[in-house]
N, C-alpha and C positions, 0 to 999 in steps of 0.2 A: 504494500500500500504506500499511496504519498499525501503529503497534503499540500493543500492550496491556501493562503491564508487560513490558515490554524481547521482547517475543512479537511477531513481523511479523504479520502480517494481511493477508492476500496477495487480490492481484483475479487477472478470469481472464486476464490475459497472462500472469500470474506460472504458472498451470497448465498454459499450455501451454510455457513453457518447462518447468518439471519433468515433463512428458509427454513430453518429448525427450530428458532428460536420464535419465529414467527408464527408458525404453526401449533406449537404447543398452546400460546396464546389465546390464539381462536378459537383452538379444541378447547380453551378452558370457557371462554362463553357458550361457545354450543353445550357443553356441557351443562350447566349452569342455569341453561334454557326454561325447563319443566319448571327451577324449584322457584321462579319467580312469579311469586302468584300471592293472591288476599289472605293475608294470616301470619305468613313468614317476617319472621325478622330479619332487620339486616347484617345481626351478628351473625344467625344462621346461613347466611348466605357467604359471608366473610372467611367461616372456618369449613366450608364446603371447597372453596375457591384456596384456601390456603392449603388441606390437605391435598386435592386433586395436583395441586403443584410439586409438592414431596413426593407426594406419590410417581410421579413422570420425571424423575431426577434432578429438577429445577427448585428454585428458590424464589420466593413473594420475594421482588425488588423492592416494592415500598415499606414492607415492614421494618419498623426503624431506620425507615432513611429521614433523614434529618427531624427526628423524632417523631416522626407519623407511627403510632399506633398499630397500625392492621395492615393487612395482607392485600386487599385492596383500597377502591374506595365505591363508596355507591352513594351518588345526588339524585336528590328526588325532589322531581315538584321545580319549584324556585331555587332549589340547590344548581350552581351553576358547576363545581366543581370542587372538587379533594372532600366529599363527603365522607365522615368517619363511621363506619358500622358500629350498629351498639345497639341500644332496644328497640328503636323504633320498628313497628310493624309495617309492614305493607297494607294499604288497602285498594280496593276497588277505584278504578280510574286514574289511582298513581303514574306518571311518566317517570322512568328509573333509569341513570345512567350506570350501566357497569364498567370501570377503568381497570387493567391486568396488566401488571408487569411482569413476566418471570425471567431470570436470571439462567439459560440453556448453558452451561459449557464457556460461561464467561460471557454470552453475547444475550442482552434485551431485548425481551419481545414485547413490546408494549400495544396494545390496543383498546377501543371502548365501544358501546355498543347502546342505544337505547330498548328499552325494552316496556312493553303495556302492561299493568295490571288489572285483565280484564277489561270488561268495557271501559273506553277512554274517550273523549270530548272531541267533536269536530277541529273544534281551536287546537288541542295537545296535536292531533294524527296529523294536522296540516304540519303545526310546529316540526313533528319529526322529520316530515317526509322531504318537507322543507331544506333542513339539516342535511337531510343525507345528500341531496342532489347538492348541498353547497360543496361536501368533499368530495364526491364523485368530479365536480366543474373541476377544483383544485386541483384535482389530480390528473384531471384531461389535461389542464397549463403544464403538464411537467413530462418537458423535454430538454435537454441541453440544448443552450445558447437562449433559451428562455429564463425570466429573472422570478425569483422569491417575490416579487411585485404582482408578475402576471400569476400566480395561485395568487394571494391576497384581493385581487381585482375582480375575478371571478368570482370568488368566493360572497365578496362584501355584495358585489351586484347582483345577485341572485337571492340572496337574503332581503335586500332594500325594495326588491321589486315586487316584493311579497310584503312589505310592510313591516318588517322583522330588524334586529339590529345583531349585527356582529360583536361580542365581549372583547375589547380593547386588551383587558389586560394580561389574558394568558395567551401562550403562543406555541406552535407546535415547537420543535427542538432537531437536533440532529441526534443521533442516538448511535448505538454499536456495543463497543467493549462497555462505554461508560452510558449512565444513563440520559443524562442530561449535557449538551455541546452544543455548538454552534453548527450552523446556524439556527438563529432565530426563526421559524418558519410563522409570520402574520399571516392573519385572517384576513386582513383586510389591505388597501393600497393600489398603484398605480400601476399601468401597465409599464413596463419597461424598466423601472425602475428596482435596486437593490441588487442581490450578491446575483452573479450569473450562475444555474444551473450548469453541472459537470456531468457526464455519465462517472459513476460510482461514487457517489454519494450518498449516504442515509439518511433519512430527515421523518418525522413525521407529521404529519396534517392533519389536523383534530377542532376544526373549528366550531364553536359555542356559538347560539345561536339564541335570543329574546324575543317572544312576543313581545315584550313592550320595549323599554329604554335598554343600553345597553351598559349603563352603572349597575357596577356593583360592590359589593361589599366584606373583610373580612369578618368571619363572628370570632368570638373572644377565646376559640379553642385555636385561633391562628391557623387553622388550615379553611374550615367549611366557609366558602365562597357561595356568595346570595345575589340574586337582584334585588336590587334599592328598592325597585316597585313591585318587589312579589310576584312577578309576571313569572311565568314556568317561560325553563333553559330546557335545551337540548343540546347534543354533542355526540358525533360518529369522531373515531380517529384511525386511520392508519397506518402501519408503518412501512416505508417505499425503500425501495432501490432506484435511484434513476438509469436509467439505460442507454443505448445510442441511439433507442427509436421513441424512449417515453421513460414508464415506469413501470417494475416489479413491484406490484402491491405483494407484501408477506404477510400480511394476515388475516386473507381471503377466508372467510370462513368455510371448512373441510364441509358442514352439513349445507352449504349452500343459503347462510344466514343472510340477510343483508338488512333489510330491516322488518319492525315491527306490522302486522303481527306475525309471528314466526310458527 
């Protein structure tokens, strides 16, 4: 591998470990699929998703990374992101994000997925569906000699054309060995503009998505991320390869998931 401004530059062994680690991922939301339903808590959901990880020779990345708590995270409702599991129940109409990092052999599979709790509201099903074609656009932008601008521009405008607002403040990452690098990957922004796409590069795309304003807020556990105006967030993320003709999505879901209801 080489890097480019502090950016790896990955060959193909490097793809097929993130094909492994990528995988594992997925299978851990498909997995995971059934038990989200009215009644479930989301610790139960937490130490489900932790053991299936031990179980498959990997390691919950977020557990005690920078003092997080659990094994995943799961936002619900106006939860915009890093929700911590703990009692709260699931109920009927809930919108739920599930986020998974597992640690394969040293390489990070990280992905998220939204998911229904039973019948859910016209407004939620748009919000998601919403979402999802904002990462699928993103990920249409991603070809070399194209810029981190052109995903964010995509992204924002297809959100905004729907009435919806892009969350400023979190952003996808580059990802691999370590969990967290550069680049920066925004949601939002101008065509042409920002780092120029490479074939072999890793980054992920996970953009957060508001029915209403796109402020938000930290609560006082320092992780759980809210909207100011309570409006329900949505968020897909996946992790890519860029290639000479586009992009290796890795965490294509094995059952064929893509979104709700599944």
């Amino acid at each position: 591998m080489r890097t480019s401004s502090q950016v790896v530059i990955h060959g193909e062994e490097d793809f097929v470990k993130m094909r492994a680690a990528g995988r594992l991922a997925a299978e851990t939301l498909d997995m995971i699929t059934p038990y989200v339903k009215p009644g479930v808590s989301t610790e139960e959901l937490n130490k489900i998703i932790h053991d299936y990880t031990l179980d498959h020779g990997a390691v919950p990345a977020t557990l005690n990374y920078k003092g997080y708590p659990k094994s995943c995270c799961i936002s619900i409702n106006h939860v915009v992101c890093h929700g911590i599991p703990g009692e709260r129940v699931l109920m009927e109409g809930d919108i739920v994000n599930i986020d998974v990092t597992s640690i394969l052999d040293g390489w990070y599979g990280d992905t998220s997925r939204m998911y229904s709790v039973g019948a859910i509201s016209r407004k939620a099903k748009n919000l998601i569906d919403v979402t999802y074609e904002c990462l699928m656009l993103g990920l249409k932008a991603v070809k070399p000699g194209n810029t981190l601008g052109d995903i964010g521009y995509a992204i924002q405008t297809y959100a905004e054309s729907h009435r919806m607002s892009v969350v400023r403040e979190f952003c996808g990452h580059g990802i691999g060995t370590l969990f967290h690098t550069v680049p920066n990957v925004l949601h939002f922004g101008k065509p042409g503009q920002g780092m120029v796409l490479q074939a072999g590069m890793f980054f992920t795309v996970e953009p957060m998505v508001n029915l209403g304003k796109p402020d938000v807020k930290i609560l006082e556990d320092g992780w759980t991320a809210v909207t100011r105006d309570r409006s329900l967030s949505a968020q897909f993320e996946h992790m890519i390869g860029v290639t000479e003709e586009g992009c290796e999505i890795f965490t294509l879901s094995p059952a064929g998931f893509s979104k709700p209801p599944y």
